[in-house]
N, C-alpha and C positions, 0 to 999 in steps of 0.2 A: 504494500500500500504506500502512495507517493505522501508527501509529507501536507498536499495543500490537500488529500482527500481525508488523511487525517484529522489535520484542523479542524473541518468539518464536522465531522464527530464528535470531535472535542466539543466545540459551541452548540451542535444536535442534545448531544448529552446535557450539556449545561441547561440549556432550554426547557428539552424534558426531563430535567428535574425537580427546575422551579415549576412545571406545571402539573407534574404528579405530585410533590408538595401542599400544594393549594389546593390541587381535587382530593386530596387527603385529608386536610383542614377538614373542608365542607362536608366530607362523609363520616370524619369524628365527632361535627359540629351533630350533626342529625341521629348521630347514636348512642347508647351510653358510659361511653371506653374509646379510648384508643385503638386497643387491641381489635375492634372492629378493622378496621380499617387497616389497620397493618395483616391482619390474617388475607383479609381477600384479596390484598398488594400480592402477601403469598401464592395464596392457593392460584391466580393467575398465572404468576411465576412456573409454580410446579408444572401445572396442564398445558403452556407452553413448553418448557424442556421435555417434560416427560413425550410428549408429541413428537417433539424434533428428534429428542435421540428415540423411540420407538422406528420413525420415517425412517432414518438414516442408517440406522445400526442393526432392527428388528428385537427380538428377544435376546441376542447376543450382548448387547447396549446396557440392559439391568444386571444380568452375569457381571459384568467388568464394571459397572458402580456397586456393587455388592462388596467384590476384590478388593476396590482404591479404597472404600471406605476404611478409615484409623480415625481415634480420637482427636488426633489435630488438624484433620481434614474437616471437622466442624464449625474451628472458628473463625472463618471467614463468614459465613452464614450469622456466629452470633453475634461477630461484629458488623456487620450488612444490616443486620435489624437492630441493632443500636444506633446505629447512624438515621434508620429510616425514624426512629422512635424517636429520638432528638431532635432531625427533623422538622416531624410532623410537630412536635411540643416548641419549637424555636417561632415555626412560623405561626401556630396556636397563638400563642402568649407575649412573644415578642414582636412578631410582624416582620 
């Protein structure tokens, strides 16, 4: 990948961030927890990958995340959802 199509990404990324953020607010706003809203961030997550690598790799795909899976290969995830929980509570309460 060239470096201006990178760029791209980079500010894509930034963009849909601030505006998964906000549409997170709003669906915190409307429910009674946080955890609303950071779970169905998840469960989209999941049903997309779980899709891709099903498409891509077949049943062979969960076989070889069964394997990779180790204890330290979680904290990415727990630190993924701290960041999204922060977040959502930054732009919540701080704006």
């Amino acid at each position: 990948m060239n470096h201006s199509l990178t760029l791209v990404f980079l500010v894509a990324a930034g963009i849909g961030l601030v505006v998964q953020n906000t549409l997170m607010v709003r669906i915190t706003q409307t429910s009674s927890t946080i955890l609303i809203a950071m779970l169905l961030n998840s469960l989209v997550g999941i049903v997309l990958f779980v899709s891709i690598l099903l498409i891509k790799n077949g049943v062979a795909g969960f076989s070889e995340l069964v394997h990779t899976v180790r204890w330290w290969t979680l904290i990415p995830g727990l630190l993924g959802s701290f960041f999204v929980f922060a977040s959502i509570s930054g732009y919540q309460y701080v704006g």
